[in-house]
PAFITI-588244 format. One record per residue: residue number from 1; residue in one letter; x, y, z of N, C-alpha, C in turn. Coordinates in nm, 4 decimals. Atoms other than C-alpha are relative to their C-alpha. Last residue first. Layout:
N
- num, residuo, nX, nY, nZ, caX, caY, caZ, cX, cY, cZ
- NUM, A, X, Y, Z, X, Y, Z, X, Y, Z;
...
//
This chain:
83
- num, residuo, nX, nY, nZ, caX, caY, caZ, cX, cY, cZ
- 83, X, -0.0701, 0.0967, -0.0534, 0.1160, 5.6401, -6.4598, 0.1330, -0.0032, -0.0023;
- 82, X, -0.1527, 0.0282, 0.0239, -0.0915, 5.9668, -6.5188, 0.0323, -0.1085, 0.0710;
- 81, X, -0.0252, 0.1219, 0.0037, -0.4858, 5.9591, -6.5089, 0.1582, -0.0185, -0.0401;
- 80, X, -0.1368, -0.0541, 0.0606, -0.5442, 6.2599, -6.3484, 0.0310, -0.1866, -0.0200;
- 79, X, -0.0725, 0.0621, -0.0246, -0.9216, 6.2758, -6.2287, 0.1277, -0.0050, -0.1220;
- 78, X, -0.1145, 0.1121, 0.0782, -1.1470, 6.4977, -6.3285, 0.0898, -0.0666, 0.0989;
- 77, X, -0.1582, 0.0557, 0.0045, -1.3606, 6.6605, -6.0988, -0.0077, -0.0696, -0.0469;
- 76, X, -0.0687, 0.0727, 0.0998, -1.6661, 6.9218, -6.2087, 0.1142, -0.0852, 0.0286;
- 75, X, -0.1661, -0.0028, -0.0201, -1.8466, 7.1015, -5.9388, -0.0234, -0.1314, -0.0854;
- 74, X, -0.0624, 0.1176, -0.0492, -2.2008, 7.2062, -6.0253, 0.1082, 0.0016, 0.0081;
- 73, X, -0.0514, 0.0126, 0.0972, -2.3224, 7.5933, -5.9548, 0.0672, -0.2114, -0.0187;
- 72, X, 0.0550, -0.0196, 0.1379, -2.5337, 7.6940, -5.7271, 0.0561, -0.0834, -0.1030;
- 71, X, 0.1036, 0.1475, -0.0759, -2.3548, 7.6249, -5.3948, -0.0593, 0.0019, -0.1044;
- 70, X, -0.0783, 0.1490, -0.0145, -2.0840, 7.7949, -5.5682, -0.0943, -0.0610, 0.0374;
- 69, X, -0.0423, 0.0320, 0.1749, -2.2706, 8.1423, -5.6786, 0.0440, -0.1727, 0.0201;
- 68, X, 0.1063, 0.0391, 0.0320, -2.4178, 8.1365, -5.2913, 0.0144, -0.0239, -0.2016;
- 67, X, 0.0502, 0.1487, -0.0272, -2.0712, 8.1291, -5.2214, -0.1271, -0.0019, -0.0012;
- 66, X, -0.1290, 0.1416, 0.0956, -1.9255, 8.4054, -5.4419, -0.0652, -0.1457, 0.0835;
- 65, X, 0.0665, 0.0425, 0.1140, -2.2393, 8.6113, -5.3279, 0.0575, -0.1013, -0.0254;
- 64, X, 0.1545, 0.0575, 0.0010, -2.1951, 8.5580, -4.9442, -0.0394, -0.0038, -0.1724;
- 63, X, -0.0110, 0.1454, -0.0077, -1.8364, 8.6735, -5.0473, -0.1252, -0.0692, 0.0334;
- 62, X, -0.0658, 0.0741, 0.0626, -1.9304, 9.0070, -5.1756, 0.0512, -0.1717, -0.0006;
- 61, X, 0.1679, -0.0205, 0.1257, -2.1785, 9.1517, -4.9723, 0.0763, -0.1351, -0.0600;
- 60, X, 0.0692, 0.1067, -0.0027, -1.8757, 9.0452, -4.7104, -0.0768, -0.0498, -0.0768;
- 59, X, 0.0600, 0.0157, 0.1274, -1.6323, 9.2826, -4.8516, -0.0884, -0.1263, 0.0316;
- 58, X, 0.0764, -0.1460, 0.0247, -1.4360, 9.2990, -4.5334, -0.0605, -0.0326, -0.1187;
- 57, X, 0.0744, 0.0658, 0.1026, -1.3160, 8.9703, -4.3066, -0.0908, 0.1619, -0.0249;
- 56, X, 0.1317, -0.0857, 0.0978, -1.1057, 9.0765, -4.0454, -0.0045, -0.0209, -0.0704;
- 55, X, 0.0617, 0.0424, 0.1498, -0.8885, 8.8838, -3.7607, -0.0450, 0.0969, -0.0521;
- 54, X, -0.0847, 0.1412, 0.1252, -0.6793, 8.9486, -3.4901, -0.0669, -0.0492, -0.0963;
- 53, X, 0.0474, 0.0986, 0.1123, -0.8015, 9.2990, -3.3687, 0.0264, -0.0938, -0.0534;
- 52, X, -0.1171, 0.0144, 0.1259, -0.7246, 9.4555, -3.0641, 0.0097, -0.1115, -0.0467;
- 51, X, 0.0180, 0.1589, 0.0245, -1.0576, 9.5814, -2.8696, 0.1882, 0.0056, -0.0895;
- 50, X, -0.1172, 0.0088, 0.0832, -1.0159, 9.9138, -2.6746, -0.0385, -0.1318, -0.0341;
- 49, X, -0.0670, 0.1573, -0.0721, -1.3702, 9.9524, -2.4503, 0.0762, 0.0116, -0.1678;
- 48, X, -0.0598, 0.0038, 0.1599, -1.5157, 10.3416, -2.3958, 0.1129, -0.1446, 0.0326;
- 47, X, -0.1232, 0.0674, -0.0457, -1.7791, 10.2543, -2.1274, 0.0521, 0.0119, -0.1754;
- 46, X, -0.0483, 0.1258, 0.0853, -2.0826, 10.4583, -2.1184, 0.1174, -0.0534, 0.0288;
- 45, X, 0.0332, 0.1424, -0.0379, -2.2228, 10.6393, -1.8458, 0.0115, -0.0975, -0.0839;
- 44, X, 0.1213, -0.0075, 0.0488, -2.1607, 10.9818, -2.0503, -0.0857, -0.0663, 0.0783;
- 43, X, 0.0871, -0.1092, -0.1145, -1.8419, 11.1063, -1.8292, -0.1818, -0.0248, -0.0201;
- 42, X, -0.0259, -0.1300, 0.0170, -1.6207, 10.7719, -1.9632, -0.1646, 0.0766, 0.1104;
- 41, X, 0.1647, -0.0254, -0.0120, -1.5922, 10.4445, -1.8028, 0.0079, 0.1644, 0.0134;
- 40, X, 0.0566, -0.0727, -0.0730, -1.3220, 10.2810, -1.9195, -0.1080, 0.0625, -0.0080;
- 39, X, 0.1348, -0.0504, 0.0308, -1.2228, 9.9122, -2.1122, 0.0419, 0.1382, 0.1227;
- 38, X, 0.0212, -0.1816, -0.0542, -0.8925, 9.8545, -2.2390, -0.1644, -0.0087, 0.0355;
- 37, X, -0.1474, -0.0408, -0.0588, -0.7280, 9.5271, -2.4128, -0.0319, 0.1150, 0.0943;
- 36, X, 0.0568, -0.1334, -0.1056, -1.1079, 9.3575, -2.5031, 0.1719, 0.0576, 0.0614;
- 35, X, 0.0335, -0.0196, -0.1598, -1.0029, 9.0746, -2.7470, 0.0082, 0.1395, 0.0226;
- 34, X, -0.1241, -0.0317, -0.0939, -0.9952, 9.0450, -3.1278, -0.0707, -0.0475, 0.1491;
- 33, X, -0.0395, 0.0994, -0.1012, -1.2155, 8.9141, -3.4381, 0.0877, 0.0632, 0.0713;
- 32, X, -0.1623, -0.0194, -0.0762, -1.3385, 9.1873, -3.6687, -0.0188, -0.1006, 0.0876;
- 31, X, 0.0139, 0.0812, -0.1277, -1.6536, 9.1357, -3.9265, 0.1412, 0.0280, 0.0938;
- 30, X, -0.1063, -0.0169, -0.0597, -1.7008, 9.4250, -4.2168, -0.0295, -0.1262, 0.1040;
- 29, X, -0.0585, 0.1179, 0.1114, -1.9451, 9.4903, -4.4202, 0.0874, -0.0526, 0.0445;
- 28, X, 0.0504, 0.0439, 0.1188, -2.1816, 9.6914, -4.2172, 0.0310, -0.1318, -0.1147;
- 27, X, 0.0746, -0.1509, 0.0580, -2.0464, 9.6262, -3.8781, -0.0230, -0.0399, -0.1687;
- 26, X, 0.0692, 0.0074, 0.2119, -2.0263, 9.2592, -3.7290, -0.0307, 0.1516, -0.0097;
- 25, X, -0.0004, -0.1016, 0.0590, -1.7508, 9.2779, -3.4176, -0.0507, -0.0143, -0.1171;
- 24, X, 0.0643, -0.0121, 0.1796, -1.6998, 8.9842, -3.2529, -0.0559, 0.0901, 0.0029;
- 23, X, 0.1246, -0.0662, 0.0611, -1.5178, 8.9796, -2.9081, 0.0068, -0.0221, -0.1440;
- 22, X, 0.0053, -0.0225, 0.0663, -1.2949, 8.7783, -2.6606, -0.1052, 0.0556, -0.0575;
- 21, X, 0.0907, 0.1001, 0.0135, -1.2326, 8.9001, -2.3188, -0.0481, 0.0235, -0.1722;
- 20, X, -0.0037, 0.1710, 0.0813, -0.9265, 8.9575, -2.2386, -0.1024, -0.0646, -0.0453;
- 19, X, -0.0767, -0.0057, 0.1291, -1.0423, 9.2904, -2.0549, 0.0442, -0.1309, -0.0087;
- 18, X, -0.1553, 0.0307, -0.0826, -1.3049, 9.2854, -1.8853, 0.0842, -0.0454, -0.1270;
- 17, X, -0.0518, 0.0649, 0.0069, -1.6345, 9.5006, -2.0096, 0.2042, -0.0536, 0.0249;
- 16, X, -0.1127, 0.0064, 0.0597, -1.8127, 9.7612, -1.8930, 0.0277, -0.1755, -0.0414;
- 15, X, -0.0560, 0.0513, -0.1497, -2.1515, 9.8106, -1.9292, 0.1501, -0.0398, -0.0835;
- 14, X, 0.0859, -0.0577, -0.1053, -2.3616, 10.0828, -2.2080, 0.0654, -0.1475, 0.1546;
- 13, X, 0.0695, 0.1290, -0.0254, -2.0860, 10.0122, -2.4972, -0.0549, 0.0716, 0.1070;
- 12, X, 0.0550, -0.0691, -0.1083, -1.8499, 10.3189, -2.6869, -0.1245, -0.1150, 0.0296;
- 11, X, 0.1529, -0.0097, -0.0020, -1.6211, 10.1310, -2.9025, -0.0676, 0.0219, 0.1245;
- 10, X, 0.0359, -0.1030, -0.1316, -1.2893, 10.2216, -3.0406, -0.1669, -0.0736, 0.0536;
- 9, X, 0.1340, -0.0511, -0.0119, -1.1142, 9.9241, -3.2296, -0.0198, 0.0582, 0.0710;
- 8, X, 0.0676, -0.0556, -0.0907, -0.7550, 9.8088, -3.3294, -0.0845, 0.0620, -0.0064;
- 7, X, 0.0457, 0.1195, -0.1072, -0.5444, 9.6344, -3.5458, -0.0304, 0.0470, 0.1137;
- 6, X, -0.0177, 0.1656, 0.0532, -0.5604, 9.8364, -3.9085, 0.0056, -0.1278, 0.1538;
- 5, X, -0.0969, 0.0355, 0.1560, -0.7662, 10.1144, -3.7815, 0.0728, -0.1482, -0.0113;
- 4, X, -0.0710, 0.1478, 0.0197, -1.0862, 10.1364, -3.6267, 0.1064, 0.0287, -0.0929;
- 3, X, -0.0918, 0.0006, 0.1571, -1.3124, 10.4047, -3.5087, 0.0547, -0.1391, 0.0237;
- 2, X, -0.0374, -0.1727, -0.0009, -1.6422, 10.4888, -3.2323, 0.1382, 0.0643, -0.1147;
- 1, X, -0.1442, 0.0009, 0.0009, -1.8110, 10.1664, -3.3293, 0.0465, 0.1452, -0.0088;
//
């Protein structure tokens, strides 16, 4: 990934890609959901391709724990006995 800010991605790729087309994006901790808005074909033979972002999910470490904590753990329901 070449950057990213809040709804949009840089990324330098070895073919191009068309634009509308949707993408996933797993970096370290990070997941992005968008589509392809831009692709060109810079001087390297790469293709610099614009994504714009509709989703992201960050602190993943983190939620893989919270749900391996839950699948772990028992669930407790009460019931509400109001009449």
């Amino acid at each position: 990934m070449q950057n990213i800010c809040g709804r949009g991605a840089r990324l330098l790729v070895r073919s191009p890609l068309p634009v509308g087309l949707p993408v996933r994006i797993d970096a370290e901790d990070l997941l992005l959901l968008g589509d392809v808005c831009y692709c060109q074909q810079e001087e390297t033979q790469l293709f610099s391709v614009g994504v714009a972002v509709a989703h992201s999910i960050s602190n993943l470490r983190e939620l893989a724990a919270l749900a391996r904590a839950l699948r772990d753990e028992p669930v407790e329901v009460t019931a509400n006995e109001s009449s």
